[in-house]
N, C-alpha and C positions, 0 to 999 in steps of 0.2 A: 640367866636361870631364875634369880629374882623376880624379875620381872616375866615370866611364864607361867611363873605358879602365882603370880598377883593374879592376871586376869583370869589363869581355871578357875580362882576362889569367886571372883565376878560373875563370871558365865560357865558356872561349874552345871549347872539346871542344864542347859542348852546342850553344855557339852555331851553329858550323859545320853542325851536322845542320840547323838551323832556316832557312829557306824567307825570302826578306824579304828589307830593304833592311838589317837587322840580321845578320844572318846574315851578307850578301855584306862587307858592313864588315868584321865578324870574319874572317874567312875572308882578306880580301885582307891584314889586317893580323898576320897570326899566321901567319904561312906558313913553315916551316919556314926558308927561306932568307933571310927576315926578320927573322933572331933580333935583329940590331943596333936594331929597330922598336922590337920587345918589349921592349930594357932599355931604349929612350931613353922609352919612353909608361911605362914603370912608376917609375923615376926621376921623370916627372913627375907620375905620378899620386898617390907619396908625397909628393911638394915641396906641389903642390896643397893635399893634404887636408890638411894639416899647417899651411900658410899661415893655411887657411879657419880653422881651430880657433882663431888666433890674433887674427881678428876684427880685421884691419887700420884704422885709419880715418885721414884726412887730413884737413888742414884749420882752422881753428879755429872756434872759436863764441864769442861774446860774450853773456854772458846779463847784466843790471843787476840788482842786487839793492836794495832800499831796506828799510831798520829801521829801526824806532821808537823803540828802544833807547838802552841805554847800554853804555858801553865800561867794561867791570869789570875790572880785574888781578887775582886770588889770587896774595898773596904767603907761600908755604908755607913754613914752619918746617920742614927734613927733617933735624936735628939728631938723633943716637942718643937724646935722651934722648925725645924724642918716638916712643921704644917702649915708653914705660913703659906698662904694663897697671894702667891705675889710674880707667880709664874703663870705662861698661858701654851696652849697649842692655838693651832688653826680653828678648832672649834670650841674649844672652852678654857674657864680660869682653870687650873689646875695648883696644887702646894708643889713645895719643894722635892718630899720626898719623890711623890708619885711624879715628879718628872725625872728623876732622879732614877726610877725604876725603870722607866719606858726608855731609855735613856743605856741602861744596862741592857736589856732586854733586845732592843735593835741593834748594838754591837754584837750578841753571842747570837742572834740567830745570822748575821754576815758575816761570822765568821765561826763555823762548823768546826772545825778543824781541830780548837784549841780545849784545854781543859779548865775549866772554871769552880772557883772557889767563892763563898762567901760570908766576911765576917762583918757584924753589927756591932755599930757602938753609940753608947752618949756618952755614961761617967763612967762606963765598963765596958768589956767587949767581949763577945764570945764566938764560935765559931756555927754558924747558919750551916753550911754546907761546905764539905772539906772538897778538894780537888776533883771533879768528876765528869770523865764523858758524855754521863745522861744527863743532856740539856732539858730533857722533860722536867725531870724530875728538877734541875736546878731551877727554874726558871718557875715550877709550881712554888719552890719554897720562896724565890724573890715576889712571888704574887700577893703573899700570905704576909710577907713583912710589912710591921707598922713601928710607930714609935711606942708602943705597950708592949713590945720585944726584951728593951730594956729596960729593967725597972728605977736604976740610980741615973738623975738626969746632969747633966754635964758634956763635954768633949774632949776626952782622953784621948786625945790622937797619938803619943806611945803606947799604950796599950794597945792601941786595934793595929797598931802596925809589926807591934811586938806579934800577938797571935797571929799577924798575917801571916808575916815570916817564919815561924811556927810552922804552916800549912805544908813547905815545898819541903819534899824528902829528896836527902843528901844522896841518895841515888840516880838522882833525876838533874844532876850540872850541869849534864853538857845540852837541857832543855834552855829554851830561855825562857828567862821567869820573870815576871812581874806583880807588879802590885797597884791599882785604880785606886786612887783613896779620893772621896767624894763626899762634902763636908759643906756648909753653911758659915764653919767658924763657930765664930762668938768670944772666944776666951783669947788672952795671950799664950803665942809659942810655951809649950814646957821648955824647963829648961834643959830633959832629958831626949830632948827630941834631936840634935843634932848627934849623940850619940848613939841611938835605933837610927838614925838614915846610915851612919857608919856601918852598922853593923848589917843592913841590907845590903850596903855594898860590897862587903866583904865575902857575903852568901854571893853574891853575881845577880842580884835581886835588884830591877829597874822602879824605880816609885814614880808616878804621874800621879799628880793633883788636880783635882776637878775641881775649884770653888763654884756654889750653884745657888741661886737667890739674884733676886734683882739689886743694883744702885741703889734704889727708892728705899730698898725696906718694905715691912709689913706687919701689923700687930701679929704675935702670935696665938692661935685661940687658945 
């Protein structure tokens, strides 16, 4: 409707000439002494078109989803020193992190299936992305990750394994659940760390450790 009365107000001239049930519309609606017509039908023929563009919808929908899968956390090391450039691919130097990412990134796209999580840490940790189906989306926010994620610089490895575990809902046991923890190091073991691995295991919560960096070493920038 909006858009009907936009283009009479365009070619309301032309219309006027023309013969029809068209024509007589135009005509009775553009009449010189009708101007107050013509700004309330163009007011709404912009409201309209403008509405339309925004492709309103109500409502909700409820779709079920079921996975075969498992409930993975990456627990990423984003500490400065994990920019060292001490790693490569087949084409170039690359740091720690960003192989660390690509690294992530080709595990969850080979395996569709499962639900992914991801928490960053240095001297604190927070939670990136909680447990989620859309790999898009998770694999946008791993793209986006750097070491300016975290601002206190350090390697709390019970803290990030603390909120790892945090991540899986007590709903969800009879899933298997795991935790990727991917780290450079640097510090000594806490001393609170053999009691978080207890208590993963007591959740049913599997931990793999990634150390990643070369032998050699590398200044960090």
């Amino acid at each position: 409707l909006g858009v009907f009365f936009l283009f009479s107000l365009i070619f309301h001239r032309r219309f006027r000439a023309e013969s029809g049930l068209l024509g007589k519309m135009s005509t009775h609606i553009f009449q010189k002494k009708k101007w107050l017509w013509r700004l309330f039908f163009l007011f709404f023929a912009f409201f309209f078109l403008c509405f339309s563009l925004l492709r309103p919808q109500w409502g909700e929908k409820e779709n079920r989803v079921e996975y075969a899968g498992i409930d993975l956390v990456f627990t990423l090391d984003v500490s400065r020193s994990m920019n060292a450039l001490d790693l490569s691919t087949s084409r170039e130097r690359i740091d720690r992190l960003a192989f660390a990412k690509e690294m992530i990134k080709n595990f969850v796209q080979k395996n569709p299936d499962n639900r992914y999580g991801l928490v960053l840490f240095a001297g604190e940790a927070f939670v990136s992305v909680p447990l989620t189906l859309d790999h898009n989306a998770f694999l946008t926010f791993l793209d986006g990750t750097s070491s300016r994620d975290v601002g206190e610089q350090g390697t709390d490895i019970s803290e990030s394994l603390a909120a790892s575990v945090d991540r899986f809902s007590q709903k969800d046991e009879d899933r298997g659940r795991a935790i990727v923890l991917i780290s450079d190091g640097g510090e000594d073991a806490p001393e609170d760390l053999p009691a978080f691995a207890h208590l993963a295991e007591k959740e049913g919560v599997t931990i793999f450790s990634i150390g990643i960096g070369s032998t050699e070493g590398a200044h960090i920038p």
